[in-house]
Phi, psi and omega in degrees: 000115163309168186304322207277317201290002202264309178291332156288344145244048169258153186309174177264352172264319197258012173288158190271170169262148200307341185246026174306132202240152173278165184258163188293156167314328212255293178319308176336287196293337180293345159285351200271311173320309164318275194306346175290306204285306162000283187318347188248350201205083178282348212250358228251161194249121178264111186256145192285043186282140175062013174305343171064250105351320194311148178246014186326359197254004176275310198278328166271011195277162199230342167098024186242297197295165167236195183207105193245134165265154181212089136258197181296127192299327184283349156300290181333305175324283156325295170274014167279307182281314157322327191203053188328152167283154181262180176273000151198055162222112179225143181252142181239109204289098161192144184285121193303340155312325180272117194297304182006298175326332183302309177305357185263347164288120192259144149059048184272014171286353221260309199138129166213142193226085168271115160280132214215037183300129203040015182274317190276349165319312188285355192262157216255158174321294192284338179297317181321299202297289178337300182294310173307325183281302159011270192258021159297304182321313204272317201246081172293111187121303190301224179160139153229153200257155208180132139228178205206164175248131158315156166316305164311290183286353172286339175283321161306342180281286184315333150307289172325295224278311176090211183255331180271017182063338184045232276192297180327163179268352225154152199290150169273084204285315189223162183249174132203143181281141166287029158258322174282346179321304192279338172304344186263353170302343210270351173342293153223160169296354186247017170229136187259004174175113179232145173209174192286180132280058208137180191267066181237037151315300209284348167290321161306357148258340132295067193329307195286335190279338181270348167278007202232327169300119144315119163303191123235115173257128156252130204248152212241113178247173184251175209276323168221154200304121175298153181290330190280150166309124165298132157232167184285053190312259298245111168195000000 
């Protein structure tokens, strides 16, 4: 059966949508993440953040998953008419700061993988630490995928950006550096392994193009809690 004769007969929550766009370099790898953990969790709840718009559940669906979007209400709104919820696509109207989303996850002993594309850049240091200790907390097991600007360019971003925000959907807040990465294990004690994504040795050895490259990280929780002690990396 061909792709197309496959989408004319899928159920009607699951056709793709007609303008389904393939994604960026930067989007690639936030798929690739998805799909490892998949691979270990076919059953697992993929949450969305700050998804807008985005179809990331055509391109990744696996005939397993579920799909939670978690924006903001007058965003929610908006793809709830665009993109109705399915019996495993559902949008949840809450501001990603309001933890409350965490309750909307069913059945997360199954696996849950929260994606967070352009968010935590925008959140303030302790909002970072908050999320993360969150779902380290809520979700045993689970993983979240984040990318960020090194430090430099989140300060060359925030220059640009001016007093009027410039060209960003939102001020750029918090940085992290490729150096800083095992420092963000010291968060919580639940979280057990963070790494980039993608093929960027080679920005550690060109210090200025790595001070300047966006990261994608994925961070790792564990199934029950490590004896090590939480610290305030992340700052």
């Amino acid at each position: 059966m061909t792709e197309s004769e496959r989408t004319e007969t899928a159920a009607p929550d699951e056709r793709r949508p007609g303008a389904l766009r393939e994604p960026g370099a930067r989007g690639r790898r936030f798929d690739a993440a998805v799909r490892g953990y998949l691979a270990r969790y076919p059953g697992a709840t993929v949450v969305a953040l700050g998804e807008g718009l985005g179809t990331g559940f055509w391109r990744l669906d696996n005939g397993l998953l579920n799909w939670l979007t978690v924006l903001a209400p007058e965003t929610a709104a908006v793809r709830r008419i665009l993109l109705p919820d399915g019996p495993r696509r559902r949008t949840v109207a809450r501001a990603v700061t309001d933890h409350r989303w965490l309750d909307a996850v069913q059945e997360p002993e199954r696996g849950v993988v929260v994606t967070a594309p352009g968010v935590l850049m925008r959140l303030s240091p302790s909002a970072v630490r908050a999320l993360l200790a969150a779902c380290a907390e809520r979700f045993p097991g689970g993983a979240l995928v984040f990318d960020a600007l090194p430090r430099t360019a989140t300060a060359l971003a925030r220059r640009a950006a001016g007093p009027g925000g410039g060209r960003w959907p939102g001020p750029v807040r918090w940085g992290l550096d490729r150096a800083e990465l095992p420092r963000v294990a010291g968060v919580h004690p639940g979280i057990v392994a963070v790494r980039e994504v993608g093929p960027a040795g080679w920005l550690r050895r060109m210090p200025v193009l790595g001070a300047l490259t966006p990261l994608v990280c994925e961070v790792r929780f564990a199934a029950a809690r490590s004896p090590r002690r939480a610290s305030s990396a992340v700052s």
